[in-house]
C-alpha positions in Angstrom: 4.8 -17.9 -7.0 6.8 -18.4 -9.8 6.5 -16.7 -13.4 7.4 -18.0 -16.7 6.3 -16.1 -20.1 5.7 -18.0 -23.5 5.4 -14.9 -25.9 2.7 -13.3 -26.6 -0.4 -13.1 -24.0 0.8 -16.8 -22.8 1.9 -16.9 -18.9 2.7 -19.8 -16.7 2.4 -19.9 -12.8 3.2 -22.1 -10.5 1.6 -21.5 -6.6 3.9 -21.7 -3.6 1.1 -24.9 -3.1 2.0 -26.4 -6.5 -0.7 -25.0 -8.4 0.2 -24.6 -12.0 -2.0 -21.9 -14.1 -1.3 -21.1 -18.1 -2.9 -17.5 -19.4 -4.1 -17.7 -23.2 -2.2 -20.5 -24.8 -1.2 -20.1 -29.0 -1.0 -22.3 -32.0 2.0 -22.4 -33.9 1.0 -19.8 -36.5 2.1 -17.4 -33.7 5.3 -18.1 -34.0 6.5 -18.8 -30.6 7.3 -22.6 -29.6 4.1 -24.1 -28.5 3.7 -24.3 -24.6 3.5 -28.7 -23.7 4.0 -27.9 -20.1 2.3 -30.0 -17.6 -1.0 -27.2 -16.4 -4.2 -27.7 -13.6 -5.4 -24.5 -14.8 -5.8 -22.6 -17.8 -7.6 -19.0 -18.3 -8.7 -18.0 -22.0 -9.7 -14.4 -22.4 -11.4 -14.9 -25.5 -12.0 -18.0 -28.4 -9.2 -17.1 -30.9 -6.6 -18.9 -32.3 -3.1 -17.2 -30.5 -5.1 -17.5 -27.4 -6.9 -20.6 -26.8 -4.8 -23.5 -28.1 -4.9 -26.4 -25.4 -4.2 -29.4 -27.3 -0.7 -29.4 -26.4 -0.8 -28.9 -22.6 -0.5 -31.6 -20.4 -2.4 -32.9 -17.6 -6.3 -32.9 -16.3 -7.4 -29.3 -16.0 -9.8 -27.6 -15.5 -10.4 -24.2 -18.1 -11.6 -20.8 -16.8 -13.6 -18.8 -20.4 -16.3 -17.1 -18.6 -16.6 -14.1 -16.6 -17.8 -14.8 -12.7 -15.9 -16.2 -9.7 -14.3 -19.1 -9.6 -11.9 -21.4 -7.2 -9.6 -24.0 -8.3 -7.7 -26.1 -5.4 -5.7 -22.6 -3.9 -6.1 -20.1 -6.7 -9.1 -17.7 -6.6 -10.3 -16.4 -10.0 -12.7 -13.7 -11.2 -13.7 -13.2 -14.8 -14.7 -9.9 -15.8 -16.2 -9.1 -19.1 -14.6 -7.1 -21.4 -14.5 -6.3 -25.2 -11.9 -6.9 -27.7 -12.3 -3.7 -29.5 -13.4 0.2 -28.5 -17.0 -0.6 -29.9 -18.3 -2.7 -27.5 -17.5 -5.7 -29.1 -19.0 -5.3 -32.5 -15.6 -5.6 -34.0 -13.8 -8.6 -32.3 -16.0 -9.9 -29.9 -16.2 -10.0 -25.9 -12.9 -10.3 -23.4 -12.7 -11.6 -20.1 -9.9 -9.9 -18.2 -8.8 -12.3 -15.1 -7.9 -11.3 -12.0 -6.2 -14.5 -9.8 -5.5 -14.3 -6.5 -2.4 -16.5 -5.8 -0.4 -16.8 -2.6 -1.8 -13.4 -1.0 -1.6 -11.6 -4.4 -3.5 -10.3 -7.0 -2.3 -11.5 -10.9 -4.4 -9.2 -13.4 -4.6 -10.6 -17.0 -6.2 -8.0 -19.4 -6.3 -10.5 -22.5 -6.8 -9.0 -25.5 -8.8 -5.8 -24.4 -9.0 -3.0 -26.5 -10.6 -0.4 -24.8 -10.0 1.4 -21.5 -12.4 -0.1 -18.8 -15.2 1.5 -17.4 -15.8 2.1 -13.5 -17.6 -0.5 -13.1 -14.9 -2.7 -15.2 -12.9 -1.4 -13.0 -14.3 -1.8 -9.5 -14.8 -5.4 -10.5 -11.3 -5.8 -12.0 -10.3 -4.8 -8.4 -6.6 -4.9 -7.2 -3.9 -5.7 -9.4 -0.6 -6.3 -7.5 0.8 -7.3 -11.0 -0.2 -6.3 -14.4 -0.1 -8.2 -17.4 -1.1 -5.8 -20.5 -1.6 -6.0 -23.9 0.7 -3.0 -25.3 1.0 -3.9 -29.2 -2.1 -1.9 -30.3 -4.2 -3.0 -33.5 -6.1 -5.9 -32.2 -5.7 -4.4 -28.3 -5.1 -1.1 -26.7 -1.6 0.2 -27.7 1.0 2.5 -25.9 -1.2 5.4 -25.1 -4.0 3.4 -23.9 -2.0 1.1 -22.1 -0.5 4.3 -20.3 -4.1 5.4 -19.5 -5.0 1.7 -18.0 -1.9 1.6 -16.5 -2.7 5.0 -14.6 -6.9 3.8 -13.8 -5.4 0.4 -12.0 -2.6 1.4 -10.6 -0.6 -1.8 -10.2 2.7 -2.2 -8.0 4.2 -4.3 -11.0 3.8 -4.3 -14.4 4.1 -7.1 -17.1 3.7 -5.6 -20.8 2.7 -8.7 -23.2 0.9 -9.0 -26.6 3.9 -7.3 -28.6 6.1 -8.1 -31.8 9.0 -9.8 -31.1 11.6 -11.4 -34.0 9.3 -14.4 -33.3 5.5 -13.4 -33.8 4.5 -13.7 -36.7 2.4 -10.9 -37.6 2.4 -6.9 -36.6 2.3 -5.9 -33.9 4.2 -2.3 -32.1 7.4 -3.2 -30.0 7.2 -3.3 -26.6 9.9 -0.3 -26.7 7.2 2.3 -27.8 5.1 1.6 -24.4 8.4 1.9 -22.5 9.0 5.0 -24.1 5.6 6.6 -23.1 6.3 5.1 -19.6 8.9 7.0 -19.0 10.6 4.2 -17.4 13.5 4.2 -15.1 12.7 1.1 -13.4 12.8 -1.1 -16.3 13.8 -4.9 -15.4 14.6 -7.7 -17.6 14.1 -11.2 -16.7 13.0 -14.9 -17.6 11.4 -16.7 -14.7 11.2 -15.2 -11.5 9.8 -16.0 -8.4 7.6 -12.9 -6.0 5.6 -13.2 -3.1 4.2 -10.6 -0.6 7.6 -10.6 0.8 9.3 -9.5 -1.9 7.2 -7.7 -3.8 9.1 -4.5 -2.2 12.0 -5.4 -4.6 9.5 -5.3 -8.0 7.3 -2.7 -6.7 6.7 0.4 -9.3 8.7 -1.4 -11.9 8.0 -2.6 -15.6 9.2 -6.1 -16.3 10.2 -6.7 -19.7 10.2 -10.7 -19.8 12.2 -13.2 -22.0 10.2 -16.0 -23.4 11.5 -19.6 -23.5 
């Protein structure tokens, strides 16, 4: 499969079948450029405006908002509630983490989650080969948490998203902080790249700091 990242919580993947998925689409008030990209899938974790904008994608798909199990042409997708906030939602509402299973592998998208999961969350949630995180803290879990969630799901790769960059718009921490409390040594930088079961050895136990386009 191959992985793009629009800032923020915003993903795209494209199957080894041709299967094209976006993750929690933004308005411009983000900041970011707007994704327009051609889509047969997109997931929203929750009804807000930074991560539910589709008027600008392109093509007839299908969306994925609701927790559950769900199969679109090759991709396999399970929606597991979660909440938005550490009081069970009374703050900012519900979550649904994704978990898609694409070419063999298992793509976890924790949206906007801001709470560590539960074991049920969890056993639901199931594996994660890669990890997409919220690590910004405020409206999600920050650093710390993200260490603890990082540490309950154990993932062989891990995608931090939903931090400030010199194009968001509002506050957010830097991603640096969460690298910081990683402990990393196996930090990668990269703009699209490509990973299947193959060569998921090469990625495997590293953090992969993504440029947006």
């Amino acid at each position: 499969m191959k992985l793009k990242w629009f800032g923020h919580s915003c993903f795209y993947i494209k199957s080894d079948a041709g299967t094209r998925i976006v993750t929690d689409p933004f308005d411009a008030t983000v900041g970011y450029k707007v994704p327009d990209v051609q889509t047969d899938v997109v997931t929203i974790s929750h009804s807000h405006y930074d991560h539910n904008y589709t008027r600008q994608l392109k093509g007839s798909f299908q969306i994925v908002n609701q927790q559950g199990e769900h199969e679109i042409k090759d991709i396999k997708i399970k929606g597991v509630n979660t909440y938005h906030d550490e009081v069970g939602g009374q703050k900012r509402g519900s979550n649904i983490v994704f978990n898609l299973c694409i070419d063999g592998l298992n793509v976890c998208h924790l949206g906007d989650i801001g709470h560590l999961p539960d074991d049920r969350q969890v056993k639901d949630i199931g594996r994660a080969d890669v990890l997409m995180i919220p690590v910004g803290g405020i409206f999600t879990i920050d650093a710390d948490e993200a260490l603890k969630v990082v540490e309950i799901l154990k993932p062989e790769i891990i995608i931090p998203m939903h931090y400030k960059t010199p194009d968001l718009k509002f506050d957010l921490a830097k991603v640096n902080k969460f690298i910081d409390k990683m402990g990393i040594q196996n930090l990668l930088k990269l703009g699209e790249f490509e990973i299947e079961k193959d060569n998921i050895e090469e990625y495997k136990g590293k953090v992969i700091v993504m440029e947006y386009k």
